[in-house]
C-alpha positions as CSV (number, residue, x, y, z in Angstrom):
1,X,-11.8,9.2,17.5
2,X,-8.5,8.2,15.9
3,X,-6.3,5.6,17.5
4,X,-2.5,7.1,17.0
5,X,-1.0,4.1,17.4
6,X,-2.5,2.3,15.4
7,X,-2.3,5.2,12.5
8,X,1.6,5.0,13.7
9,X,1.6,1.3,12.9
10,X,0.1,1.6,9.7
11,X,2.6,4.4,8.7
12,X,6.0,2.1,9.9
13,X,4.6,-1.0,8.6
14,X,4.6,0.9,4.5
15,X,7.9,2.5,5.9
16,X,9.4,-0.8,6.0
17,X,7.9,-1.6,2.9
18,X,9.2,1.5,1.3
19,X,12.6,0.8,2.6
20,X,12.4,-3.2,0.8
21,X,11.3,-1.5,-2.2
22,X,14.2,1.1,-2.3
23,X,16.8,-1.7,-1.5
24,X,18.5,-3.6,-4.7
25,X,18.0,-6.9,-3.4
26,X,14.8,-6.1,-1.9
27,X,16.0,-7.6,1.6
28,X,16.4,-5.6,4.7
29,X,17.5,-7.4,8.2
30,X,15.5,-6.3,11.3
31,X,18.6,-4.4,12.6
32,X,18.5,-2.5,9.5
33,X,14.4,-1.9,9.4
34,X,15.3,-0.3,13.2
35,X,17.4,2.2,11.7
36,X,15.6,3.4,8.7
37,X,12.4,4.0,10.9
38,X,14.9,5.8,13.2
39,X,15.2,8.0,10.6
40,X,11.6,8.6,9.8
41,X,11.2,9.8,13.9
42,X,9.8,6.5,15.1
43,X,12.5,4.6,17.5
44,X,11.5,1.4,18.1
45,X,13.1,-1.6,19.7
46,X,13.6,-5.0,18.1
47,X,10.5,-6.6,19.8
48,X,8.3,-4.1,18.4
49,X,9.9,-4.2,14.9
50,X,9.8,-8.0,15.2
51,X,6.0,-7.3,15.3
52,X,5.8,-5.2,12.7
53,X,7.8,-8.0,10.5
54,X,5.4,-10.7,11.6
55,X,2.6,-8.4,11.3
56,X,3.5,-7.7,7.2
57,X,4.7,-11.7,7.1
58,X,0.8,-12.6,7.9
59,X,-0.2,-10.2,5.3
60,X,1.8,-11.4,2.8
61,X,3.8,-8.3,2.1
62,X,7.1,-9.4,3.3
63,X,8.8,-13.4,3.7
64,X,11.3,-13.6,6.6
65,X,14.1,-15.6,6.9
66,X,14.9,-16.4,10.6
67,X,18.6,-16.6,11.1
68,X,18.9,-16.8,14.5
69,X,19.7,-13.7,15.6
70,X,18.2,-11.9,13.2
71,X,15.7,-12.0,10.8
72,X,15.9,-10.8,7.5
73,X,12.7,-9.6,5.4
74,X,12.2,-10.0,1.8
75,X,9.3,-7.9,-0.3
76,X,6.7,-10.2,-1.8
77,X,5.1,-9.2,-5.2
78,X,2.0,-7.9,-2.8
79,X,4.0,-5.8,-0.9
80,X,5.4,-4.0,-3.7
81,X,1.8,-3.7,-4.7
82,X,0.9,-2.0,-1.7
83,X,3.8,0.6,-1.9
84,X,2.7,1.4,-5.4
85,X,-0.6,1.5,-4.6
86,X,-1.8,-0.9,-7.0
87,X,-3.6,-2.8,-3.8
88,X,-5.0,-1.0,-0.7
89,X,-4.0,-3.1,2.1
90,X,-6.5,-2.9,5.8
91,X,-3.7,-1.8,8.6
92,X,-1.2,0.0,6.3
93,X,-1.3,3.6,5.4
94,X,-2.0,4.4,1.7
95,X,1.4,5.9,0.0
96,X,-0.2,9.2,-0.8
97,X,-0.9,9.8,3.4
98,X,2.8,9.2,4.0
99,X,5.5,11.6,2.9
């Protein structure tokens, strides 16, 4: 049986690093991340992205910078991997599942 919500995780969390990899600067703040996955048909509040964020920090995908108020998410060398899937990552969807 498949677990949406964690498929839905797994398809937000290479969303957001999608969205770092189309950015110049490679930086997106979580207020931003809650508006490009608006986009993509998955509203979320700051607690859940906040999740998501730590979730991709632990992995390694992503380094956050905690300014207070907000937090602001940079793309590690592994995430980019994992968007151009050069490394299969356990808990994000593989690039070719998500449109």
């Amino acid at each position: 049986m498949i677990d949406t919500r964690e498929e839905a995780a797994k398809e937000r969390r290479l969303l957001i690093l999608r969205a770092l990899m189309e950015e110049p600067s490679r930086n997106l703040n979580d207020g931003m991340v809650i508006t490009v996955l608006a986009t993509r048909g998955h509203h979320l509040g700051l607690d859940q992205v906040r999740m998501l964020l730590a979730w991709l920090r632990d992995a390694r995908c992503v380094e956050i910078e905690d300014l207070g108020q907000y937090w602001v998410a940079r793309l590690t060398h592994l995430g980019a991997e994992v968007v151009r899937a050069q490394t299969i990552l356990p808990g994000i969807a593989h690039p070719q599942d998500v449109r």
